[in-house]
C-alpha positions in Angstrom: -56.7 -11.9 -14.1 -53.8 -11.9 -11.7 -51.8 -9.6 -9.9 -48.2 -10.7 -9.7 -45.1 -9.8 -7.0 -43.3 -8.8 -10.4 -46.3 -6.8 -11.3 -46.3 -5.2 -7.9 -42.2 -4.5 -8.5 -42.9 -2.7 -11.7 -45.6 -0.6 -10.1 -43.2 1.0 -7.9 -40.3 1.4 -10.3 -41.0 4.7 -10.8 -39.8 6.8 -14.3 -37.4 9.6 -13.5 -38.5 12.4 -15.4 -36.4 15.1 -14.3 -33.9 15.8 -11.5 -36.8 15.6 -8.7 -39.7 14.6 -10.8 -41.1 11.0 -11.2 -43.9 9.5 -12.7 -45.7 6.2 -12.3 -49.2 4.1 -13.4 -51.3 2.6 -11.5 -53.6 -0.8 -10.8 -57.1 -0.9 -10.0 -57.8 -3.2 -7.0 -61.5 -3.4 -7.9 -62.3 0.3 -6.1 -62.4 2.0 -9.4 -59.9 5.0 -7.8 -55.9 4.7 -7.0 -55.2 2.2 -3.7 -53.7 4.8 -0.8 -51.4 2.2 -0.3 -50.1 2.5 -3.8 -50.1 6.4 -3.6 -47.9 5.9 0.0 -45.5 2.8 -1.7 -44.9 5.7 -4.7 -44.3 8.6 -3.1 -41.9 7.0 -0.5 -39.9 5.4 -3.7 -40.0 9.1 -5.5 -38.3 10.5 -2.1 -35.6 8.0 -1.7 -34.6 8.5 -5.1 -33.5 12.0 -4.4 -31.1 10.8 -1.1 -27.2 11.4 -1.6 -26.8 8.8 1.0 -28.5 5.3 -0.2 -27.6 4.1 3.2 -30.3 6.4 5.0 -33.7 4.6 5.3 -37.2 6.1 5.9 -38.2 5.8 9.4 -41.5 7.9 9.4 -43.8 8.9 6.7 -46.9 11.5 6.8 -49.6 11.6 4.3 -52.6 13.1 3.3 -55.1 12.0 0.7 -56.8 15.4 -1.1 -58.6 13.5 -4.2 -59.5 10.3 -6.0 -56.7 9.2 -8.0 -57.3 8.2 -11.7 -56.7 4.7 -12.1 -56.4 5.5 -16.2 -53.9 8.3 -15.7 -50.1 8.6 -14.9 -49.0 10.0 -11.7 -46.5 12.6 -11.4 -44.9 12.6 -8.1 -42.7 16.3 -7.3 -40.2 16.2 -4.8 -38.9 18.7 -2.4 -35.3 18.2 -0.8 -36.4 20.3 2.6 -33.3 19.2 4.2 -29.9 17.2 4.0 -28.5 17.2 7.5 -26.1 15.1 9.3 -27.9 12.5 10.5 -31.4 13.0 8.8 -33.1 13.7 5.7 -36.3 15.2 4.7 -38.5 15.3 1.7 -42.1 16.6 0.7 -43.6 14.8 -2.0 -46.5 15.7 -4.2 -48.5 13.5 -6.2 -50.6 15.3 -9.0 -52.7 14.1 -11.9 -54.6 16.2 -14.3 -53.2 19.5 -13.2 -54.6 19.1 -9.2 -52.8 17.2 -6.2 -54.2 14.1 -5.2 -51.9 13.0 -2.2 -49.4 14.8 -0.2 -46.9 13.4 2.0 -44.0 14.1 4.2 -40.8 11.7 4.9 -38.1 11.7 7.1 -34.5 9.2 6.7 -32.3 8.7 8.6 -28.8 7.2 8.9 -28.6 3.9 10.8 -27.0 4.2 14.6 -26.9 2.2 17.7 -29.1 3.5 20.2 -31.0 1.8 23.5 -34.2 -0.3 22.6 -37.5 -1.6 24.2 -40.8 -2.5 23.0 -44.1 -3.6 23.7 -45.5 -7.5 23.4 -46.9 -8.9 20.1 -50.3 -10.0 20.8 -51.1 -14.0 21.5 -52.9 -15.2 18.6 -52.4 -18.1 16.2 -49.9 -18.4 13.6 -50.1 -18.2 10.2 -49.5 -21.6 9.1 -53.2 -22.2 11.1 -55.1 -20.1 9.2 -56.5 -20.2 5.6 -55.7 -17.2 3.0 -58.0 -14.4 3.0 -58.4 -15.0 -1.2 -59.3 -18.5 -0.4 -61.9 -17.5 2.2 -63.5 -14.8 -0.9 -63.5 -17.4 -3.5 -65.6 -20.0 -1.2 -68.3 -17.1 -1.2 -67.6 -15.5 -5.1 -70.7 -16.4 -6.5 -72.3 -13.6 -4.0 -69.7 -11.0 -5.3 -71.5 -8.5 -7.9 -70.3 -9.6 -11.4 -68.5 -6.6 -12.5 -66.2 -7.1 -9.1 -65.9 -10.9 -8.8 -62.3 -10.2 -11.1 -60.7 -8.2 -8.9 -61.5 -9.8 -5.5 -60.6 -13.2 -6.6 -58.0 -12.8 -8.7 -54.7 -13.7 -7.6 -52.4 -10.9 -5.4 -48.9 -9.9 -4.8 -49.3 -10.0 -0.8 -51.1 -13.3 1.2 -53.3 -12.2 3.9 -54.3 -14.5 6.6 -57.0 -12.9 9.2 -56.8 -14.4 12.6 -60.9 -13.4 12.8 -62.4 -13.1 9.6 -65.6 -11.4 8.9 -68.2 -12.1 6.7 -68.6 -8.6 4.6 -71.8 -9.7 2.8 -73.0 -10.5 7.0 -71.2 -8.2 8.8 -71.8 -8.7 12.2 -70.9 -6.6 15.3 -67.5 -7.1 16.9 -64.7 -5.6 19.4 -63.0 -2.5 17.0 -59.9 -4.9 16.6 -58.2 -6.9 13.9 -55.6 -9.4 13.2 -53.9 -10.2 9.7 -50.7 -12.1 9.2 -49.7 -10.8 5.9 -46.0 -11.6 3.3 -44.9 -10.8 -0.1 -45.9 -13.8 -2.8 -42.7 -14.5 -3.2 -38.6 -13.4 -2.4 -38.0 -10.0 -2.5 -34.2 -8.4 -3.4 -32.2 -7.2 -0.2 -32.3 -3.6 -0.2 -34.0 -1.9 2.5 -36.2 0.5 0.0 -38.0 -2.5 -1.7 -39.4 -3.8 1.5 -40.3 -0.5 3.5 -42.3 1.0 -0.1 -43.7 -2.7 -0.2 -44.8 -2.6 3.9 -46.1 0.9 2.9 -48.3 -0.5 0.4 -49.8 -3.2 2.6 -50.4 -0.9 5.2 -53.2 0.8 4.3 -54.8 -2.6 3.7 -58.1 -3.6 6.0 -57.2 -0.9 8.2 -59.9 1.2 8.4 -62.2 -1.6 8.1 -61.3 -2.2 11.8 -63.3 0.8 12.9 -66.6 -0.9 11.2 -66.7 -3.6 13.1 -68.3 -2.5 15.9 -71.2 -0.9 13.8 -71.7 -4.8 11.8 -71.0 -2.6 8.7 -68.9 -3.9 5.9 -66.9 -2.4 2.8 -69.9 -4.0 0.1 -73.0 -1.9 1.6 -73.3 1.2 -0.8 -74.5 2.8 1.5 -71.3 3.1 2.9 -68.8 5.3 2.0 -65.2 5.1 2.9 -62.0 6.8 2.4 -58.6 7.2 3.9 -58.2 10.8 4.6 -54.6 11.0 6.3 -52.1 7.9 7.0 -48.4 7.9 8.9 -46.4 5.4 9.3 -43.1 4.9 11.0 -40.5 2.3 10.7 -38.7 0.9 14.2 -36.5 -1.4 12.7 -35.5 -3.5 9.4 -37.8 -5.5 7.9 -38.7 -8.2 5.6 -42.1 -8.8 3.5 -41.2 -12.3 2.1 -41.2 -13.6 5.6 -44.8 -13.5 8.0 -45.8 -10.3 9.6 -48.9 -9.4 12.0 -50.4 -6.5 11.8 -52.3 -5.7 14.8 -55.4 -3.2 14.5 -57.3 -1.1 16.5 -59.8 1.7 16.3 -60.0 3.7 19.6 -63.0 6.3 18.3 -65.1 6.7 15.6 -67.0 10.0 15.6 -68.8 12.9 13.3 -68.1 10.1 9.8 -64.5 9.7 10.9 -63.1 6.6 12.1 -59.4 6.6 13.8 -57.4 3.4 13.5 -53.7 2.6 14.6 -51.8 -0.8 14.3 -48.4 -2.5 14.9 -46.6 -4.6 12.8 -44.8 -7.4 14.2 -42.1 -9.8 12.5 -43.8 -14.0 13.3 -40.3 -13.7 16.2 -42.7 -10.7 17.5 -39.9 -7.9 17.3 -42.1 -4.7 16.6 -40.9 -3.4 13.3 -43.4 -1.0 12.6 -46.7 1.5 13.6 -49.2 3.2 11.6 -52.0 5.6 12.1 -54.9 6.4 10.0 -58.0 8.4 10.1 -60.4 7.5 7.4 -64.2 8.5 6.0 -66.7 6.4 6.8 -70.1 7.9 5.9 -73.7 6.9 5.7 -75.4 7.8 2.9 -79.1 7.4 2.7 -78.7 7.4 -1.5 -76.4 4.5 -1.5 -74.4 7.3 -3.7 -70.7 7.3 -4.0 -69.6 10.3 -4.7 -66.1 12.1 -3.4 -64.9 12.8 0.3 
């Protein structure tokens, strides 16, 4: 079983069913509900495709996650043009399946100008080209993956991941609430600004909330555990390419009342700053092991 770059394309080539209506399908990456990432990726697509001005790009996005997404069942994404001003643009997408909204989100574009920059330091940590694949690292330990999820987690995937300090989620053991993952497309991506932001969107929501286990030694696999994004935002600082290495640098500052808060950066492998994300996120201890609904 593999999921491609290609596949990952098509997933966020959305079907224009009317003027500001779009629908798309969705892949299960072995939780059994809709990715958040996918749900962000979509809904940015669904607003772009409603700009007069192709040349505006998204620089911040703001979602909310209501409901478990159907994995079986299309998505319809409904988008509101709030505004068309000079130099900015703002939609509100919806996402809904069977009747009920899932996800929610807000987005903002902008047209490219010159303006005064700074930024912060990437972190010193090692490269990429040091570090073994995350897929590699689960398939030297797949034979204590549960049967019925050893397909998805080994399978091939559209996006490399290389942790800087990988955890062992069947021995989770108790760290600083910090992360590092190099991360790139499988592949070349086409040019256009859209196709990398909605792909950057996607990865975002990847690992992050697993930073704010790791000071508790809890991992992902103990069902025990349930997790959950709840809210996500991201914002865009400057272009970016996700066929060429990135580090996303995570930390969780709190954790508190079955909430964990994480934020990260995202740094091109020159360490220009390119992007920031912030997430709060379920994380609940059940004493059932149960996994119901947030």
């Amino acid at each position: 079983m593999t999921f491609s770059l290609n596949a990952l394309q098509q997933l966020l080539d959305l079907e224009r069913i009317e003027h500001n209506i779009f629908r798309g399908q969705s892949i299960d990456i072995g939780s059994g509900f809709v990715y958040g990432g996918q749900a962000l990726a979509q809904s940015l697509v669904a607003a772009a495709r409603t700009l007069e001005d192709e040349r505006r790009l998204c620089h911040s996005m703001h979602g909310y996650f209501i409901l478990p997404g159907d994995v079986d069942a299309p998505i319809v994404y409904e988008v509101d043009r709030l505004r068309d001003g000079k130099s900015f643009t703002t939609r509100r997408i919806v996402a809904i399946q069977h009747g009920r909204a899932i996800f929610n989100m807000a987005a903002s574009f902008h047209r490219p100008e010159p303006g005064k920059e700074h930024q912060g330091d990437a972190p010193d940590v090692p490269g990429p080209h040091e570090l073994p694949s995350e897929l590699d690292l689960i398939r030297r330990v797949e034979d204590r993956i549960p049967d019925e999820k050893r397909d998805f987690y080994t399978r091939d995937r559209p996006i490399e991941f290389r942790p800087v300090d990988p955890a062992d989620p069947f021995d989770p053991q108790k760290k600083a609430p910090e992360r590092h993952l190099w991360f790139r497309a499988q592949g070349t991506l086409p040019d256009d600004g859209l196709t990398h932001r909605s792909v950057l969107a996607y990865a975002s929501d990847y690992g992050l909330l697993g930073t704010a286990l790791r000071p508790h030694g809890l991992s992902f696999v103990q069902p025990e555990l349930q997790l959950a994004s709840l809210d996500h935002a991201l914002w865009f600082h400057r272009d970016v390419r996700l066929d060429d290495w990135l580090l996303y640098a995570m930390e969780s500052p709190s954790a508190s009342r079955a909430r964990g808060y994480t934020r990260g950066q995202i740094f091109a492998e020159d360490g220009t700053l390119v992007a920031s994300v912030a997430q709060e996120g379920l994380m609940r201890l059940r004493d059932d092991g149960s996994g119901t609904s947030a």
